[in-house]
N, C-alpha and C positions, 0 to 999 in steps of 0.2 A: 504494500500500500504506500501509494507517495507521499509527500512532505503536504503538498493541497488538499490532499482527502483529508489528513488530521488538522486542519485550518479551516476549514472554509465546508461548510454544512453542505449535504443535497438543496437541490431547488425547493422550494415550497415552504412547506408548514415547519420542518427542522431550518430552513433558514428566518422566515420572519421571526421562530421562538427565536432564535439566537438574536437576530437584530433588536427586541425589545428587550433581550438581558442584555446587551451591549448598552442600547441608551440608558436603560436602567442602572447600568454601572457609573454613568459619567456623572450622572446624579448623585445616587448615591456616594460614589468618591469624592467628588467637592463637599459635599458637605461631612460626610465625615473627618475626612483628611484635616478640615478645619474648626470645627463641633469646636473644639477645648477652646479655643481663642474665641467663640462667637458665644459661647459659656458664660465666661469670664468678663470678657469686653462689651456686650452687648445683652446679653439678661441681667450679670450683675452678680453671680454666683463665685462662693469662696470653692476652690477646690474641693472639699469634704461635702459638700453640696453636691457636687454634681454625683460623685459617689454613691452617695446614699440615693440620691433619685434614679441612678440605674439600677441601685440592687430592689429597689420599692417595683421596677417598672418588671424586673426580674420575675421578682413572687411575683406580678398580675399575671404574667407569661402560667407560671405552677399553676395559678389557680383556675386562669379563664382558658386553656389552652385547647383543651378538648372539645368543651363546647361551643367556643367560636370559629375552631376549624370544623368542625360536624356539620356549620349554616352553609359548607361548600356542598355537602351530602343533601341538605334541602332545598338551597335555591339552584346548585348547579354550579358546577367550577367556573365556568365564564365570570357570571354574575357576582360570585366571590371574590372571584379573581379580582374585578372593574370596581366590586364597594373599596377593597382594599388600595387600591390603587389612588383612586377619588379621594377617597379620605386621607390617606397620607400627604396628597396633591392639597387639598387644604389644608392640613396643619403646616405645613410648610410656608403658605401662606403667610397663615398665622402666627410665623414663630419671629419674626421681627418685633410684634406687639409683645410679648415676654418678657415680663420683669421678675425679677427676685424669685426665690424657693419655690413659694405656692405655684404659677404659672409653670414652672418648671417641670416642678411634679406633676400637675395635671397632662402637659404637654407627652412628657415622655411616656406617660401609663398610655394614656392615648393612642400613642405613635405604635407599641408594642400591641395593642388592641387590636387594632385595622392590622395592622403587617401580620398576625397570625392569621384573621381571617384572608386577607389577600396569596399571603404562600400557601393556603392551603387549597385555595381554590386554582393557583396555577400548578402546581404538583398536580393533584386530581384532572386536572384540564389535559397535561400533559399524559400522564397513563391514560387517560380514555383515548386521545385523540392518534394516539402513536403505536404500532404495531409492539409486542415486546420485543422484537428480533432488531428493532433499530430505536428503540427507545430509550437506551443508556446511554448509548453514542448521541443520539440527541440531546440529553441532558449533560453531556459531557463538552461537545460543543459551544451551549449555552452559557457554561460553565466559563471556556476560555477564552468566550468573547465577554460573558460579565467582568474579565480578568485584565482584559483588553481597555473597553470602557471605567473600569475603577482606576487605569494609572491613569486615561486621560484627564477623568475627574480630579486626582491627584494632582498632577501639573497645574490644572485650573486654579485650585485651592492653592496652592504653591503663588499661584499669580496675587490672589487676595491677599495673601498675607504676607507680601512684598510689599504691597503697595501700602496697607497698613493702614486706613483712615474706616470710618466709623460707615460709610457707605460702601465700601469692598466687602465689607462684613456682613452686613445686612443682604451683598447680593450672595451669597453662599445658600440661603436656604429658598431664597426666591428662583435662582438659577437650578436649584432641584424640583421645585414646584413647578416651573417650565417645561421640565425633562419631564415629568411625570404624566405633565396632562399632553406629550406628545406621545407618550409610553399608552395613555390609554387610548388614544385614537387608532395607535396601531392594534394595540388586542381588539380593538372594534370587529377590525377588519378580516380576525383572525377565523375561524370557520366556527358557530356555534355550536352551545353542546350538546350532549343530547339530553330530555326529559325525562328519565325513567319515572316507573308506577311507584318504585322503593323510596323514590325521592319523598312524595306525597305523600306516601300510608305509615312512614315509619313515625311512632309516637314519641312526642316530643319528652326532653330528659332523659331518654333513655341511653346507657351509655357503657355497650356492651363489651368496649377495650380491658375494661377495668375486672372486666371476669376473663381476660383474654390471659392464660398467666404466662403461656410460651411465649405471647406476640411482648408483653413486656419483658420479658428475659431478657429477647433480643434487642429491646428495647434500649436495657442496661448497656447491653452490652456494645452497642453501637453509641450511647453516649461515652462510655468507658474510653471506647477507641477514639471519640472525638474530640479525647485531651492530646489530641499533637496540637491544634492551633492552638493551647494556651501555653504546651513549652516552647512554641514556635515565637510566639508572641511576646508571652509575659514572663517566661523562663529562661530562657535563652540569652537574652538580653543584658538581663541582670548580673546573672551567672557574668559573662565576658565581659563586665565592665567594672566584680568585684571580686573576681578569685583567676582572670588570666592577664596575661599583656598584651593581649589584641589588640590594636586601634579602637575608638571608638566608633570612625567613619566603616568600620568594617561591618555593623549591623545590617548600615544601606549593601555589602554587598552581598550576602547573605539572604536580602531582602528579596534583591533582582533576582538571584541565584534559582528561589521558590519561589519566584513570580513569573520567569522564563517557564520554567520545567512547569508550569501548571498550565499556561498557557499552550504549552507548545505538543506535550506530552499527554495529557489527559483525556483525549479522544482514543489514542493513540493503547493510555493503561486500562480501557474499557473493555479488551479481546475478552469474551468468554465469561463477563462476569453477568450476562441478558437474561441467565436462569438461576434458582434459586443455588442449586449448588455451585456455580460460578461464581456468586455472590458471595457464599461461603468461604469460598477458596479465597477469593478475593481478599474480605475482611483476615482472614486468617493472614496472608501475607504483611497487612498494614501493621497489625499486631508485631509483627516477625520484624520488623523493619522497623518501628519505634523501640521495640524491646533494645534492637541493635544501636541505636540511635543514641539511646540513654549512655552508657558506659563509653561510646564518643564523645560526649559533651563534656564525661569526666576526666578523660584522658585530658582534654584541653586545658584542665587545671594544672596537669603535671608536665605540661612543653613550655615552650619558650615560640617567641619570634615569628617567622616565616610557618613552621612547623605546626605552630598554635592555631595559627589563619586560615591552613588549610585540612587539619582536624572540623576544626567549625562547618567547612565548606562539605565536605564530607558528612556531616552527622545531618548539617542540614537537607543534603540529597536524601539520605533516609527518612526522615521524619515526610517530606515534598512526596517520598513514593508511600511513606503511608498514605498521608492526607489524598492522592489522587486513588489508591487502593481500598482505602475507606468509602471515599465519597460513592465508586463506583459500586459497593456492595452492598452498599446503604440504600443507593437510589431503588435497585432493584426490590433488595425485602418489602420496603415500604409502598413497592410497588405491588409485588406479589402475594404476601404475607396476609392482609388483611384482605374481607370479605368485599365484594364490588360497591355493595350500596352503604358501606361505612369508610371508604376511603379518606375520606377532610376528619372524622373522627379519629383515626388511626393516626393518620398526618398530627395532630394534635399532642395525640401520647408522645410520637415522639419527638417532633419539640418541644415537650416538658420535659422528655430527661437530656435532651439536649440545653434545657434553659439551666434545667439542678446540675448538671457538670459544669458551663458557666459561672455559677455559679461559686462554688465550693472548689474547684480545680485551682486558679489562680492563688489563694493564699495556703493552702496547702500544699500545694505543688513546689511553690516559692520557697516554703518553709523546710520541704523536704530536699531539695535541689541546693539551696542558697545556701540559708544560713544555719546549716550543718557542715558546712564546707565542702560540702558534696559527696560525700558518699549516701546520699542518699538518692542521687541517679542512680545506684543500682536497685533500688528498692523500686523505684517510679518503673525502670525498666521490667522488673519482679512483674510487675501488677500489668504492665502489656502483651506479657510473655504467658501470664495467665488466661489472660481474655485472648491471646491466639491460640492456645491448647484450647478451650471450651465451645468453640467460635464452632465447627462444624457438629458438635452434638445438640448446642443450644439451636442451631438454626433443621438441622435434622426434626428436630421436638418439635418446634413454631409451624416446619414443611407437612408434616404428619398431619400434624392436628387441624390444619387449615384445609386436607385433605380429604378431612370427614367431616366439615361441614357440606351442607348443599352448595353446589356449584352454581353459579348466578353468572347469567350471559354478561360478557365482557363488551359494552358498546364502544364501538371506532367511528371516528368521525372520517366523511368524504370530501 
């Protein structure tokens, strides 16, 4: 397969998905990329503010997660998809008017609000409308144009906060709100969903994940594995600017390093992972490869110089093949695993334990990697190396048991 097939989508429906996770991305990237300045400078927020309003906006994530992605189950992933979208398109709006804690709070429970019900309705949009034989590679492509679209937003953000005055700032969240409501003219256009009868008959509150015990296993387990972005992120970092002699500018290359190889490579690490045991295997590798990942990053404690730099580069490349080995095993289960007319429910559970590793990962992680001077990367490595030994019996269990339910027609969109 050439270099353009892993770049560049088929014609049609895998290409417009990818082109609205593209502009989604340049959005999305300008403003994040600059959030902490537009925080600070423009709501008026002390550091420990902002903090506590993301972990408040956290637990809404725990709590409302399920059954605001389950309204993709009743109105229809489109529909979900577009309230989400809409609504974020106006808080964005909105977030120039922002002053102090209160608004702040409010804003970001919000923002986390619509963005579950909106992901939930594009995930379920996507599995109905995509064959499963090309539907990871679809989602993998999306992937490395959202990846594409996040640095341009990145440079954008870079421009604002160059320029540095009190209306550079203000256009960061308005220039997302732009992106957003061009982001939903194009799902406009994208092909509707279908209505099923389940969508209508199924009684409201009802929330059958939570008696699901293998689908949450997998659950865990798939959170478990989706602490490489916080040692990528928030562990990583630390670690090389308090126990090696790395440069400091060496994080940005480390940065590129995992932002090349996801972009470039991730259509590319999707071979074979389209069915549930590929998926398997899949996740098990990720594991295999963070495990290995861990006792890299410790070695970096113990080099010097040139030597130290390229440990880093190295440990980074493993963690980069988990993250793209996870993503792709992950998208599948959550594809295949839950029942057809519960999908945005399902979707729900597991960005709840994707919210609870968020969560809890960073200052544990930190504590165990950092300031134990590090031997505690073998331990974090322990607990990867774990969840890739269990990874093919747990998803075997979740395989079974989804086996003996009634099978429920799979609708494709034309």
């Amino acid at each position: 397969m050439g270099v353009r097939e892993n770049l560049v989508p088929p014609a049609g429906l895998p290409r417009a998905y990818a082109l609205v996770s593209l502009i989604f991305g340049v959005g999305i990237g300008t403003f994040s990329t600059g959030s902490a300045v537009f925080f600070t400078r423009v709501v008026g927020l002390a550091p420990h503010e902002i903090g506590i309003g993301l972990s408040a906006a956290a637990g809404a994530v725990l709590v409302c997660s399920v059954p605001l992605s389950a309204l993709a189950d009743r109105w229809g992933p489109r529909t979900a998809w577009l309230v989400g979208v809409a609504g974020s398109a106006a808080g964005f709006l909105l977030w120039p008017f922002a002053r102090g804690f209160v608004s702040f709070l409010a804003m970001i429970v919000f923002f986390e609000l619509v963005n579950g019900i909106g992901q939930a309705g594009r995930n379920v949009y996507l599995i109905e409308a995509v064959e499963p034989e090309t539907r990871v590679r679809t989602q993998a492509f999306a992937r490395s144009w959202l990846n594409v679209g996040w640095s341009v937003g990145a440079g954008l953000a870079a421009l604002a906060l160059a320029i540095d005055t009190h209306a550079a700032y203000l256009a960061l969240p308005l220039a997302n709100a732009v992106v957003l409501l061009v982001n939903l003219l194009l799902i406009l256009r994208l092909p509707a969903g279908p209505a099923g009868r389940a969508r209508q008959q199924r009684p409201a509150g009802q929330r059958h994940v939570f008696t699901d015990r293998p689908f949450l296993a997998v659950t865990v387990l798939c959170a478990v594995l989706l602490a490489y972005g916080t040692i990528e992120l928030e562990v990583a970092p630390p670690w090389l600017l308090t126990h090696t002699d790395a440069p400091k500018w060496w994080i940005g290359v480390l940065t590129l390093v995992n932002t090349l190889m996801a972009t470039t490579l991730q259509v590319a690490m999707t071979r074979g992972a389209h069915t549930v045991d590929g998926a398997a295997r899949a996740l098990r590798l990720g594991g295999l490869a963070a495990a290995l990942g861990c006792p890299v990053f410790y070695l970096a404690g113990a080099t010097s110089g040139v030597t130290t730099m390229l440990v880093f580069v190295v440990a980074t490349v493993l963690f980069t093949l988990s993250e793209m080995w996870q993503s792709a095993g992950s998208w599948t289960l959550a594809a295949e695993l839950p029942p057809a007319e519960r999908r945005g429910e399902y979707f729900g559970a597991f960005r709840m334990g994707n919210s609870a590793i968020q969560m809890v990962a960073p200052a544990s992680l930190i504590a165990l990697a950092v300031t134990t001077g590090g031997w505690g990367w073998l331990l974090i490595g322990g607990l990867f190396l774990a969840a890739a030994a269990v990874t093919v019996p747990l998803v075997g269990w979740a395989a079974r048991h989804r086996a003996a339910l009634p099978a429920e027609p799979t609708p494709v969109l034309t």
